[in-house]
DOMIGU-241685 format. One record per atom (N, C-alpha, C): atom name; residue in one letter; x, y, z. Coordinates in Angstrom, 1 decimal, decimal comma. Layout:
BEGIN
R  atomo  residuo      c1      c2      c3
R     CA        A       X       Y       Z
...
This chain:
BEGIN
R  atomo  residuo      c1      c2      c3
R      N        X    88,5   102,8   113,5
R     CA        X    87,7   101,7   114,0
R      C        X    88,4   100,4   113,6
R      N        X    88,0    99,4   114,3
R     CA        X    89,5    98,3   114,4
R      C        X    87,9    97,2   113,9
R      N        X    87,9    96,6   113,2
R     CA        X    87,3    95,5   112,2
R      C        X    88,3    94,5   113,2
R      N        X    86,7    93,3   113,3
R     CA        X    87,7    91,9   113,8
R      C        X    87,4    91,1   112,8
R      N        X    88,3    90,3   111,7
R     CA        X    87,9    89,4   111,1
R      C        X    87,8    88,0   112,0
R      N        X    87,3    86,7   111,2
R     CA        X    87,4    85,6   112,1
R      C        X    89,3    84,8   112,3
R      N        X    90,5    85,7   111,7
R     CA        X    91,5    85,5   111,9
R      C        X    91,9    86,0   113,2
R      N        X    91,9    86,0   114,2
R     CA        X    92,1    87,3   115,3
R      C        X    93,8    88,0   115,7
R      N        X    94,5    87,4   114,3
R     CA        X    95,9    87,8   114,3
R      C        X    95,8    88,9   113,3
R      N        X    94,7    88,8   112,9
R     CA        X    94,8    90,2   111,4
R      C        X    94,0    91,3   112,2
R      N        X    95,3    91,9   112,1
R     CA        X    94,5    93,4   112,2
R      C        X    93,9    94,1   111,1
R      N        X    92,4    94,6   111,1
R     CA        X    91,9    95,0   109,9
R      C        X    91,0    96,7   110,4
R      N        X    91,3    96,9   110,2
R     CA        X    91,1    98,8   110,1
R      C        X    89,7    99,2   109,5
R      N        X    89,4    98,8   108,8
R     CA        X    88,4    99,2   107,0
R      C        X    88,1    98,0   106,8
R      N        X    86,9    98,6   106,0
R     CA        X    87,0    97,4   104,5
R      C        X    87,2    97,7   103,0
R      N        X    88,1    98,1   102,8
R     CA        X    89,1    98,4   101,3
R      C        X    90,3    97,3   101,4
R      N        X    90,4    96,9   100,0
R     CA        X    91,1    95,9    99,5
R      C        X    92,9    96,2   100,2
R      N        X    93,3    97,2   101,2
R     CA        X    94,4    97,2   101,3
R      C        X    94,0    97,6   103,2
R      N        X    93,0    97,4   103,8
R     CA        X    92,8    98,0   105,1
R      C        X    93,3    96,5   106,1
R      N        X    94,0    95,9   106,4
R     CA        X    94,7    95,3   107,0
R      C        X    96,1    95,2   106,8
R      N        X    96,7    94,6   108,4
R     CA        X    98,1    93,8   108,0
R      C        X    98,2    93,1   107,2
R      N        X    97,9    92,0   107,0
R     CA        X    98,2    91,2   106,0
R      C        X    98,2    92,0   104,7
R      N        X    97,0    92,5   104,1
R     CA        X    97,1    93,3   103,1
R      C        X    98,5    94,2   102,8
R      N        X    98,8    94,8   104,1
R     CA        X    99,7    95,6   103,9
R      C        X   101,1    94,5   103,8
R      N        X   101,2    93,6   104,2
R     CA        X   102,3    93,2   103,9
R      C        X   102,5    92,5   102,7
R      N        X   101,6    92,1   102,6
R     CA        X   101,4    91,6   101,2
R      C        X   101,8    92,9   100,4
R      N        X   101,4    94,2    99,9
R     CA        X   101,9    95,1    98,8
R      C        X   103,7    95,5    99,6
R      N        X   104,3    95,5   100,7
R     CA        X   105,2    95,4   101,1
R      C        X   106,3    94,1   100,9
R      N        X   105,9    93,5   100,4
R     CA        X   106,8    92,9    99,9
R      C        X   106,8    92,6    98,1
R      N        X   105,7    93,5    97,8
R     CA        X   105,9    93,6    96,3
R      C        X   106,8    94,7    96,0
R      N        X   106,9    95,9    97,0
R     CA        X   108,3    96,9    97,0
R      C        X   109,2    96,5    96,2
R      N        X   110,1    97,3    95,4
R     CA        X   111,2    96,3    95,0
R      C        X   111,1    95,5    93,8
R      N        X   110,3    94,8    93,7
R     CA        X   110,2    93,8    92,8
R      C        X   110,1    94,5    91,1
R      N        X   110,9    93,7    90,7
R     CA        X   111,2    94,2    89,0
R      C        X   109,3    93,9    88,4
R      N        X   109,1    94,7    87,4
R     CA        X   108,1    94,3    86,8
R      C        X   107,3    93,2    86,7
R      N        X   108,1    92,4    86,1
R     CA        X   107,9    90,6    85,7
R      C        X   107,8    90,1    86,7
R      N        X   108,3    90,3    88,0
R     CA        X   108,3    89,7    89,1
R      C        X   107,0    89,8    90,2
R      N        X   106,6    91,2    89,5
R     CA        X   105,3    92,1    90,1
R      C        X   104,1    90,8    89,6
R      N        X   103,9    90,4    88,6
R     CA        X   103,2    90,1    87,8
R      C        X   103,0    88,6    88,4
R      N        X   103,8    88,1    88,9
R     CA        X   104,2    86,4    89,0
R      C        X   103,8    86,7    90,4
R      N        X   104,4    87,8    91,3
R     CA        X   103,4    87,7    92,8
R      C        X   102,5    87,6    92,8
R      N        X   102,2    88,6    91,7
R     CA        X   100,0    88,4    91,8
R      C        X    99,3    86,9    91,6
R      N        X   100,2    86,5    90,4
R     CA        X    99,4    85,5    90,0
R      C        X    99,6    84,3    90,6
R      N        X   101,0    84,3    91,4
R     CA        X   101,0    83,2    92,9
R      C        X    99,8    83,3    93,4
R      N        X    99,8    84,6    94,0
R     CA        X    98,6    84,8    95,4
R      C        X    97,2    84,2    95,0
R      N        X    96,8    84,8    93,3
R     CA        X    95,4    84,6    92,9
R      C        X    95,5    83,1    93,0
R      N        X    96,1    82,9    92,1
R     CA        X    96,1    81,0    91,8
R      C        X    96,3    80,4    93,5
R      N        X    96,9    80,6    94,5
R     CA        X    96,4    80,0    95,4
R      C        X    95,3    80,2    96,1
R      N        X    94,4    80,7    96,2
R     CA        X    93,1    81,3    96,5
R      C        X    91,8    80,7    95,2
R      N        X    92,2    80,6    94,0
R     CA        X    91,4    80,3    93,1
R      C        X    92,0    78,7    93,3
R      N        X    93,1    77,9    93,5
R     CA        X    92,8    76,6    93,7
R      C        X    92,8    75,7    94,6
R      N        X    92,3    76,6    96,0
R     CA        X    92,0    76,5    97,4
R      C        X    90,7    75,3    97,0
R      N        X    90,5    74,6    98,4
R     CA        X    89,8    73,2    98,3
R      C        X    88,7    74,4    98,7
R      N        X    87,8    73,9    99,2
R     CA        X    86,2    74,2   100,2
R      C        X    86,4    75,3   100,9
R      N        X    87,3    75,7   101,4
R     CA        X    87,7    76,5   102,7
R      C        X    89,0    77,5   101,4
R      N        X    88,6    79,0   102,0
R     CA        X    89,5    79,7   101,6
R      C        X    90,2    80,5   103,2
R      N        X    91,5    80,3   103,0
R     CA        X    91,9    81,1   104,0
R      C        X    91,6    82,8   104,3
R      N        X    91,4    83,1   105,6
R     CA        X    91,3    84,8   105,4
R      C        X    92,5    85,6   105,2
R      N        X    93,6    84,7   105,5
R     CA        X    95,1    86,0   104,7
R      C        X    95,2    85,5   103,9
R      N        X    95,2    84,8   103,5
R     CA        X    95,0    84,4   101,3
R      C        X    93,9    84,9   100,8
R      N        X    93,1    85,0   101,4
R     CA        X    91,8    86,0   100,8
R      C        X    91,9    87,5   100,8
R      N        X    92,4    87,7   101,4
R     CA        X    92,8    89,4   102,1
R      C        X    94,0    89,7   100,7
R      N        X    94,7    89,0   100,9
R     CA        X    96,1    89,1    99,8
R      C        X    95,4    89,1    98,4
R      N        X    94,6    88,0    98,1
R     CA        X    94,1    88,1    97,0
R      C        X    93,3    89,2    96,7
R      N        X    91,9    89,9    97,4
R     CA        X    91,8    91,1    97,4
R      C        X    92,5    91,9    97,2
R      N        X    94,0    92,9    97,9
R     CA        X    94,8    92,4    97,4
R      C        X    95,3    93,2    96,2
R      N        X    95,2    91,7    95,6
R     CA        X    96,4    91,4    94,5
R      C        X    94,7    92,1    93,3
R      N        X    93,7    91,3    93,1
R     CA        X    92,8    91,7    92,5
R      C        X    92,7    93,1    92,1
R      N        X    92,8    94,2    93,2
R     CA        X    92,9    95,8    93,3
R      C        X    93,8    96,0    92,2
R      N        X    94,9    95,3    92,7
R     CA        X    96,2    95,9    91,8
R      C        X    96,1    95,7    90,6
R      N        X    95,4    94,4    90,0
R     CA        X    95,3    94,1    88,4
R      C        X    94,1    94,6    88,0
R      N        X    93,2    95,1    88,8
R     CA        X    91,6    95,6    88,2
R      C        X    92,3    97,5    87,9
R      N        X    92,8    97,9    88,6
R     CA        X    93,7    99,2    88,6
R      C        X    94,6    99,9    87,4
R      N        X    94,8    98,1    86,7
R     CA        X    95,6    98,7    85,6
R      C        X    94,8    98,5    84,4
R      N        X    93,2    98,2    84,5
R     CA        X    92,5    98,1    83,4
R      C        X    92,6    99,7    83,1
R      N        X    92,3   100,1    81,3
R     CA        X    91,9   101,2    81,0
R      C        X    90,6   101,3    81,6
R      N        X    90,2   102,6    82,1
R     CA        X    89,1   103,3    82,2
R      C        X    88,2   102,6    83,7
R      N        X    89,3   101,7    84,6
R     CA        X    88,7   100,8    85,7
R      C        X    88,5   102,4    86,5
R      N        X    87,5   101,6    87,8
R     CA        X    87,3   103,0    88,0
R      C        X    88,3   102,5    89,5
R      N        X    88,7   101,6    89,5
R     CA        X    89,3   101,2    90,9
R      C        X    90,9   102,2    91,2
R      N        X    91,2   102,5    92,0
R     CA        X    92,1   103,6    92,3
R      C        X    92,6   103,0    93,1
R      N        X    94,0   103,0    93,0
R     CA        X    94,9   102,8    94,6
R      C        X    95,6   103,5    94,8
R      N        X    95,7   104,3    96,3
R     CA        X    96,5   105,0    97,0
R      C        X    98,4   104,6    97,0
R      N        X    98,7   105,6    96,5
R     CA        X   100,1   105,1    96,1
R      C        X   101,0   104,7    97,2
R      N        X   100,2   104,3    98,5
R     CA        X   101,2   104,0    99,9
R      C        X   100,8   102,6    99,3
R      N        X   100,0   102,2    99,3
R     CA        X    99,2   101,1    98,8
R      C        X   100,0   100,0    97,5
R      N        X   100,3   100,9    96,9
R     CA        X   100,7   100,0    95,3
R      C        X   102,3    99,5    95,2
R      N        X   102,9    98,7    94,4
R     CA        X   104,5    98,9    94,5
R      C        X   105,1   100,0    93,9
R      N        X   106,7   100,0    94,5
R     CA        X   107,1   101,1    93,8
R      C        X   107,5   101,0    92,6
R      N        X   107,0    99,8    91,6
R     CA        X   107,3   100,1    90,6
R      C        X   106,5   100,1    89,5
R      N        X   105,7   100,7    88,2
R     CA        X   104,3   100,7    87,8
R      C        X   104,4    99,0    87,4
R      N        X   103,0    98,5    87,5
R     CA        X   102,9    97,4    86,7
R      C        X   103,0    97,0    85,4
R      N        X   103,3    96,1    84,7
R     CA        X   103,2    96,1    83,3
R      C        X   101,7    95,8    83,1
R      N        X   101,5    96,0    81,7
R     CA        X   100,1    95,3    81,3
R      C        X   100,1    94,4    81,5
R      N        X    99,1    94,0    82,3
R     CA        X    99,0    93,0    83,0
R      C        X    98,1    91,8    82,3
R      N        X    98,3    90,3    82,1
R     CA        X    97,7    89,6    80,6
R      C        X    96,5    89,4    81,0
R      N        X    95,8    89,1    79,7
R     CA        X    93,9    88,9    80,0
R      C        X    93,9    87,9    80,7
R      N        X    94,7    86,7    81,0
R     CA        X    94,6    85,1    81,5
R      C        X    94,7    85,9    83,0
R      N        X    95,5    86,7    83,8
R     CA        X    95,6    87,1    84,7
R      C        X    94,3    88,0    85,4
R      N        X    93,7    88,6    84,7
R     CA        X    92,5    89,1    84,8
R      C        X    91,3    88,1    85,1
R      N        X    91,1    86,7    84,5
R     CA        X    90,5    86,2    84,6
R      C        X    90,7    85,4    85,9
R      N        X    91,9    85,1    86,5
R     CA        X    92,6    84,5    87,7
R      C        X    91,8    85,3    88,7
R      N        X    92,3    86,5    88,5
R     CA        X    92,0    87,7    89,8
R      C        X    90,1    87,4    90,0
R      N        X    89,1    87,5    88,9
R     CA        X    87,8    86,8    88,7
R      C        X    87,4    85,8    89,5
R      N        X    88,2    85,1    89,3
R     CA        X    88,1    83,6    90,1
R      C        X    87,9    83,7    91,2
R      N        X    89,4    84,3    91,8
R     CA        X    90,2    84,4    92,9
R      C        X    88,8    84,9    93,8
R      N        X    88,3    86,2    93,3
R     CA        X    87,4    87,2    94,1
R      C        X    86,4    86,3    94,5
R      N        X    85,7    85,5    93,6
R     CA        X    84,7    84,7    93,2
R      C        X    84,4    84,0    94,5
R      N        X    86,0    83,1    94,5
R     CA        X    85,9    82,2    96,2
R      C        X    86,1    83,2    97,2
R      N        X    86,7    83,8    97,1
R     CA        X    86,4    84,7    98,4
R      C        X    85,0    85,2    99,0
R      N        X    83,8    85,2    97,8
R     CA        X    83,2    85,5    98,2
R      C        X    82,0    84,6    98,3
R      N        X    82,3    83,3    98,6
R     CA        X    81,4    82,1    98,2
R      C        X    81,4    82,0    99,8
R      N        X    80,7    81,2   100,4
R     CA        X    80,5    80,2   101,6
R      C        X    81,6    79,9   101,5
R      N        X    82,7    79,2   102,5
R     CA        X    84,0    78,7   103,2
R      C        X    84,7    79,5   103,2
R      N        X    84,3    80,6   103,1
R     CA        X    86,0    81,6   102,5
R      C        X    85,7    82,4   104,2
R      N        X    87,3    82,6   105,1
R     CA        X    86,6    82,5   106,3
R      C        X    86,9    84,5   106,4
R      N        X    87,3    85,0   104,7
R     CA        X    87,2    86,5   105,0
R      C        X    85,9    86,8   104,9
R      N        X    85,4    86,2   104,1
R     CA        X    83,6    86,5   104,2
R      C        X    83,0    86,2   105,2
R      N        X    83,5    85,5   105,9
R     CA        X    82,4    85,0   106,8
R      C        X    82,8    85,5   108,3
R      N        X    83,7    86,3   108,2
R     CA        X    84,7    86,6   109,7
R      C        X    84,0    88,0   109,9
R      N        X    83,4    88,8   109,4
R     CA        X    82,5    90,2   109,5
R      C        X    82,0    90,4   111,0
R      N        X    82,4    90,8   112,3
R     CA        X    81,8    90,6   113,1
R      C        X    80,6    91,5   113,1
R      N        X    80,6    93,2   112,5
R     CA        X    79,4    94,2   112,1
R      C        X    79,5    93,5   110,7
R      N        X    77,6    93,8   110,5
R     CA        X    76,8    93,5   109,3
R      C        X    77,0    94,6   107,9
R      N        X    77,6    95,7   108,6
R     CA        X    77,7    97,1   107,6
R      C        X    78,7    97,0   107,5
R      N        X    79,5    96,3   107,7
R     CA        X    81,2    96,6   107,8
R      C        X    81,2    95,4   106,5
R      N        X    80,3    94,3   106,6
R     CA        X    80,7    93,0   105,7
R      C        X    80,0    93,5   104,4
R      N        X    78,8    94,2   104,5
R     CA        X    78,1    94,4   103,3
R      C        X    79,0    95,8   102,6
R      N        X    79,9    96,4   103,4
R     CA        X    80,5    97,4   102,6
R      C        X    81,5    96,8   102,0
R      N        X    82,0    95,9   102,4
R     CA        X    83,8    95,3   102,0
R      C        X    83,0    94,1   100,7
R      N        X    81,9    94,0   100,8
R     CA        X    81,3    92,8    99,6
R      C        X    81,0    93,8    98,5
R      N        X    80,8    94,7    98,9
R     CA        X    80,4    96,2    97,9
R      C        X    81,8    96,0    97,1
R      N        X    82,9    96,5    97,8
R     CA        X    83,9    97,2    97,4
R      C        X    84,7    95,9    96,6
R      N        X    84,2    94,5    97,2
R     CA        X    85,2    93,3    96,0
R      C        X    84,1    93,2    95,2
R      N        X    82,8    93,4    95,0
R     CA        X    82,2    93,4    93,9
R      C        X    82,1    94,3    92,6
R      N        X    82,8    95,4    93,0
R     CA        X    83,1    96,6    92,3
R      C        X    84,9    96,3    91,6
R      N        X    85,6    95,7    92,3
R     CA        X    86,8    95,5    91,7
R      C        X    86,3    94,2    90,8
R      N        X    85,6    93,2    91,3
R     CA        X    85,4    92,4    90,3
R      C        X    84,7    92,8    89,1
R      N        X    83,9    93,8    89,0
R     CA        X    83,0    94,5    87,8
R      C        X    84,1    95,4    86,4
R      N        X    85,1    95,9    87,7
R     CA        X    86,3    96,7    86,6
R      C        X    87,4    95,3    86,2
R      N        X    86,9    94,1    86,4
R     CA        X    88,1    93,0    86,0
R      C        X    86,8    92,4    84,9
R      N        X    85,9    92,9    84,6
R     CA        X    85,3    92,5    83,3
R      C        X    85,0    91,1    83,5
């Protein structure tokens, strides 16, 4: 089933933190990337999403989602799982507490008023399931 967000260039499939293009391009171009480098994409993506004015974009929100999955994933004992089509090819490092708290933020405005991935839901069960599933990644980011 094909999800329309209010972007009408994103194709969005689901609502799991990796069920669109954007999403997907976004962990597609983390491919490749050395460790350190892994770490510094995420915290691009978050930090621009966490210091977005009023209005959050929906492919910066999408990406942040995202990026959030990927750092709530490497908590011990998180219950968040990612499909290994999904993740980069290379494991993450431990990923720093300051960066956990970014991804927090990040989720935070996505899910506030202006953020236009929240608000782009055209079905009501599609939006309450995808608020489920970033409220659950934000619970395993402590």
């Amino acid at each position: 089933m094909i999800s329309n967000c209010q972007e009408k260039t994103m194709g969005t499939w689901g609502t799991g933190p990796f069920d669109s293009d954007i999403a997907g391009d976004f962990t597609d171009r983390l491919r490749g990337l050395p460790p350190q480098r892994l770490v510094s994409a995420l915290e691009e993506v978050l930090r621009r999403v966490a210091d977005s004015g009023t209005r959050v974009d929906g492919g910066d929100g999408a990406e942040a989602v995202a990026a959030a999955a990927l750092v709530a994933a490497q908590i011990p004992g998180s219950d968040v799982v990612i499909d290994p089509d999904d993740r980069p090819d290379e494991p993450l490092p431990s990923v720093p507490e300051a960066l956990r708290g970014l991804a927090s933020e990040a989720l935070h405005r996505v899910l506030e008023e202006g953020s236009e991935l929240a608000s782009g839901w055209v079905d009501t069960n599609e939006a309450d399931q995808w608020s489920r599933g970033v409220r659950s990644i934000l619970r395993a980011l402590g």
